[in-house]
Backbone as a ProteinNet text record, in pm:
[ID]
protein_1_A
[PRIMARY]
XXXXXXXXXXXXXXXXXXXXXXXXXXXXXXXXXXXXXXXXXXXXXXXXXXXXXXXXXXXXXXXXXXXXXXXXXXXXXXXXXXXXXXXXXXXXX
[TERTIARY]
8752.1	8734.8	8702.7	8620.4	8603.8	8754.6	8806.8	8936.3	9048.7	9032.5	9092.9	9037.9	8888.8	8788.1	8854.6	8882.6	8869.4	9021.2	9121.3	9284.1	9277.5	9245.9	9207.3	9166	9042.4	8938	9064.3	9121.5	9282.4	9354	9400.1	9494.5	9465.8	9572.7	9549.6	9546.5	9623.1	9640.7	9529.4	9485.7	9407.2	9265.7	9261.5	9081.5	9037	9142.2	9105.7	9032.6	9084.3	9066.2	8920.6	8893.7	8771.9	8724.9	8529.6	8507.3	8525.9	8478.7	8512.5	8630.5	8781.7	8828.4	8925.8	8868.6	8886.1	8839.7	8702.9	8678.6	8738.7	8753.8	8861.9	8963.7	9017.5	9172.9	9179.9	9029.4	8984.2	8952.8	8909.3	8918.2	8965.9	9122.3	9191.6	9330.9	9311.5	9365.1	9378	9450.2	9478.5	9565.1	9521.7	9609.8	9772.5	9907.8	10004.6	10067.5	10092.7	10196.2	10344.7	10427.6	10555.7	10575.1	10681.4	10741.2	10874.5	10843.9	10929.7	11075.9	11097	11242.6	11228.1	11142.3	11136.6	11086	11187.4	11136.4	10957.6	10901.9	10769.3	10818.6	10878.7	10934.2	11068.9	11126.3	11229.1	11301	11356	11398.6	11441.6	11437.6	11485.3	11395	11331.2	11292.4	11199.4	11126.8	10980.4	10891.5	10767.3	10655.1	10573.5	10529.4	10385.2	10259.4	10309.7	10137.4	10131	9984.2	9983.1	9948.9	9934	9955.8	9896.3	9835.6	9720.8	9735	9796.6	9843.8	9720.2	9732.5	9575.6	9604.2	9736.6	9742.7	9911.1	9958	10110.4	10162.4	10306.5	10374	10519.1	10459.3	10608.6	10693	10827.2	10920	10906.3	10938.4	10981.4	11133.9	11192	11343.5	11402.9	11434.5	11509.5	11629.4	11712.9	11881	11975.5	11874.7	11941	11886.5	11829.6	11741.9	11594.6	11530.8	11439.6	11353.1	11244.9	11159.8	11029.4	11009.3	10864.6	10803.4	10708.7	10650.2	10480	10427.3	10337.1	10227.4	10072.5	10029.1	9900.5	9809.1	9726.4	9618.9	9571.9	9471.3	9562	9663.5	9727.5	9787.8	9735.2	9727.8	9915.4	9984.9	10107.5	10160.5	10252	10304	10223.8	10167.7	10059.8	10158.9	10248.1	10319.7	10392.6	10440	10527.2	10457.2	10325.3	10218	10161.8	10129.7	10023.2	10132	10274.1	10350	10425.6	10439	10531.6	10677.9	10685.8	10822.6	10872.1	11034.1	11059.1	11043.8	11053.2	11003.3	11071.8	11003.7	11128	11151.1	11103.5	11162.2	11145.2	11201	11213.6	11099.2	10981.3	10946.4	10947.4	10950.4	10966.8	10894.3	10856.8	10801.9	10897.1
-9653.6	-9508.8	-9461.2	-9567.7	-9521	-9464.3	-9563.8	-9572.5	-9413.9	-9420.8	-9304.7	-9172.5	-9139.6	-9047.4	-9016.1	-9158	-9127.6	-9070.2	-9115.7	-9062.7	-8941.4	-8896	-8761.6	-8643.9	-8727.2	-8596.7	-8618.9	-8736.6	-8741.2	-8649.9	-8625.7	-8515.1	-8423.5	-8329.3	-8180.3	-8069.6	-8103.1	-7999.7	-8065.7	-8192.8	-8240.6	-8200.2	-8233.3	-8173.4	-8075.3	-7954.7	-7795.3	-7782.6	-7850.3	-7817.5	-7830.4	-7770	-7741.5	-7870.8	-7931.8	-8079.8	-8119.7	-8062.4	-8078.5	-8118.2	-8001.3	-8060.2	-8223.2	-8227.7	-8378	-8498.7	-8451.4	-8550.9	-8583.4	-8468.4	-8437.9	-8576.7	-8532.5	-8658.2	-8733.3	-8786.1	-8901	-9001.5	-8999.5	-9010.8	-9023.8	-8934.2	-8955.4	-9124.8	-9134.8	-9207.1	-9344.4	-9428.2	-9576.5	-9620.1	-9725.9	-9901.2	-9892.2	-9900.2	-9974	-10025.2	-10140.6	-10206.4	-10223.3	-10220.5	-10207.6	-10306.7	-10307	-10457.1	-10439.1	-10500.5	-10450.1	-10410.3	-10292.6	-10204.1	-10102.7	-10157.3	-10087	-9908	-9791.6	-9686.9	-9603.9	-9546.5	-9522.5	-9327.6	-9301.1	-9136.8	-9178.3	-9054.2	-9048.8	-8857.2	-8867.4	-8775.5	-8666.9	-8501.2	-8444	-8441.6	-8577.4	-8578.1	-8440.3	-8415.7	-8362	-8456.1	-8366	-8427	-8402.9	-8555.7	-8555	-8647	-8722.5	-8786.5	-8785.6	-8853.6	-8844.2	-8980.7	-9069.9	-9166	-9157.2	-9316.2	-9364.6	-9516.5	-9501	-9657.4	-9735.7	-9828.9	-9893.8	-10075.2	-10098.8	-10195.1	-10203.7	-10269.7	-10290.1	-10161.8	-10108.7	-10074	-10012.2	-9832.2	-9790.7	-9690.6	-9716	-9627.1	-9477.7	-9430.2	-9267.4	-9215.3	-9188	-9103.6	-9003.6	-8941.8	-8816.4	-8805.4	-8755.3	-8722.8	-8879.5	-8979.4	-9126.9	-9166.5	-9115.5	-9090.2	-9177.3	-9292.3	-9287.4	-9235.3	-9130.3	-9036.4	-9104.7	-9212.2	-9283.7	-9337.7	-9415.1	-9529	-9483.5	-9518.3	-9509.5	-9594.3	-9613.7	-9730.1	-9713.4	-9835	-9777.2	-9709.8	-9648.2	-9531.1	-9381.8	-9390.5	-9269.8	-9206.3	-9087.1	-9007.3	-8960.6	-8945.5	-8885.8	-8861.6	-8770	-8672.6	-8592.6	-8525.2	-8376.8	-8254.2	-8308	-8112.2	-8106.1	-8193.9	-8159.9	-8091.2	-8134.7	-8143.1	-8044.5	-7985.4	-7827.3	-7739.3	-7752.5	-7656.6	-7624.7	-7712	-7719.6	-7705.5	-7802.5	-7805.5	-7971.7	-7982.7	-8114.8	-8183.9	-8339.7	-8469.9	-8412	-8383	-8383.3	-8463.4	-8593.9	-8709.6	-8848.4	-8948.8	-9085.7	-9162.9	-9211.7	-9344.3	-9468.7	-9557.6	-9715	-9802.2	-9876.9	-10006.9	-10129.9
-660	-656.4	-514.4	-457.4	-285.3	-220.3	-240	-161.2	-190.1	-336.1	-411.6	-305.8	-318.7	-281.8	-109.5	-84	91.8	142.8	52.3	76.9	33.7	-43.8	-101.8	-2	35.6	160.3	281.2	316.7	449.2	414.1	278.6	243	295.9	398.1	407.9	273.8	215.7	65	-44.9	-70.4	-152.7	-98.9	6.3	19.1	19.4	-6.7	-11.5	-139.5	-226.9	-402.2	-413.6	-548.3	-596.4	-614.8	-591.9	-609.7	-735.3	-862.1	-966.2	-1004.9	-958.5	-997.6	-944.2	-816.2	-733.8	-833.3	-890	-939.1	-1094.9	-1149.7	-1315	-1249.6	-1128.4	-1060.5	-1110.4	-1013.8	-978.5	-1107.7	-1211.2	-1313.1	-1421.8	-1400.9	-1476.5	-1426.7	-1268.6	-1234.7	-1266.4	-1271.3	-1287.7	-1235.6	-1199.1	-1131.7	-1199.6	-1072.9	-1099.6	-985.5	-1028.4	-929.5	-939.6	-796	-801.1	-693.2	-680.7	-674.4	-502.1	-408.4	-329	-344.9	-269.9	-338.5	-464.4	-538	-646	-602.6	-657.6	-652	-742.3	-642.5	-711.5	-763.3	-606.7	-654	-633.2	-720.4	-676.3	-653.5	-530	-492.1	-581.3	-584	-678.3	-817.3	-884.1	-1004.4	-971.8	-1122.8	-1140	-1155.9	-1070.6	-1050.3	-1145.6	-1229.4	-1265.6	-1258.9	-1138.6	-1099	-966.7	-917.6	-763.3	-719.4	-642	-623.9	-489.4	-458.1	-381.5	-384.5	-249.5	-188.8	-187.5	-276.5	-218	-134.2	-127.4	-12.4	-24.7	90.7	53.9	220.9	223.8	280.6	216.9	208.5	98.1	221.3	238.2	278.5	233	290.6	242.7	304.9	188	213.1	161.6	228.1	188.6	204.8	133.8	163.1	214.4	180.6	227.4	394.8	427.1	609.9	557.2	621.8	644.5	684	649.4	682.5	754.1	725.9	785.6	695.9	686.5	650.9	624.3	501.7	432.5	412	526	430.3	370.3	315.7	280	289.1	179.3	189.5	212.3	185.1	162.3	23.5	12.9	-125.7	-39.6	-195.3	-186.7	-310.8	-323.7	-473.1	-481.8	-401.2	-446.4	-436.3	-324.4	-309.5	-482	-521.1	-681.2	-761.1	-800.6	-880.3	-825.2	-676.5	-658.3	-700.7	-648.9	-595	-715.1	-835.2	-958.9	-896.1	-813.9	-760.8	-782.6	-739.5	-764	-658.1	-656	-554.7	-426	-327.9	-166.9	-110.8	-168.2	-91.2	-237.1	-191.5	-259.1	-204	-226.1	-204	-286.3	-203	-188.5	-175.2	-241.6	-190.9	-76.7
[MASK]
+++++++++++++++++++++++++++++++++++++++++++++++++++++++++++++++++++++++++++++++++++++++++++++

C-alpha cells in the first residue's frame, strides 16, 4: 500500500483528488501479474482500472510509435477513468 500511496501523490491528476477518496482507491486495489509482451492497456479500449507498476519495465504506444517507457512506482490509466474517455495509448510489459 506504501508503494500504491507514493505513485499516487507522483501523479499530477491523482494527487489533486479528495483524501478519502484516494484512499476508497487504494483499497479497492489488487495484485496482477503480466507476463512480458503481454498487453496491460490497450489502445482505443474503455477504461476501467488504474494500475501501479510495482516492479518490472512496461512500454507505452500509441498509433504503433513507441511513446516511452514506464517503471516502477508509477500510477497509470487515470486519464480513462477521471476523464470517462477511451485508452490513448497501449501499454506493455
Amino acid at each position: 500500500k506504501k508503494l500504491i500511496n507514493e505513485a499516487i501523490m507522483s501523479n499530477d491528476f491523482l494527487k489533486k483528488l479528495e483524501p478519502q477518496l484516494l484512499k476508497q482507491m487504494v483499497d479497492c486495489m489488487c495484485g496482477s501479474v503480466y507476463t512480458e509482451g503481454q498487453l496491460v492497456i490497450q489502445e482505443g479500449e474503455p477504461g476501467n482500472f488504474l494500475y501501479v507498476l510495482s516492479e518490472g519495465l512496461l512500454e507505452v504506444i500509441q498509433n504503433g510509435k513507441l511513446l516511452g517507457e514506464m517503471h516502477a512506482g508509477t500510477a497509470f490509466g487515470e486519464l480513462a477513468i477521471l476523464y470517462n474517455c477511451k485508452r490513448t495509448a497501449s501499454v506493455k510489459g
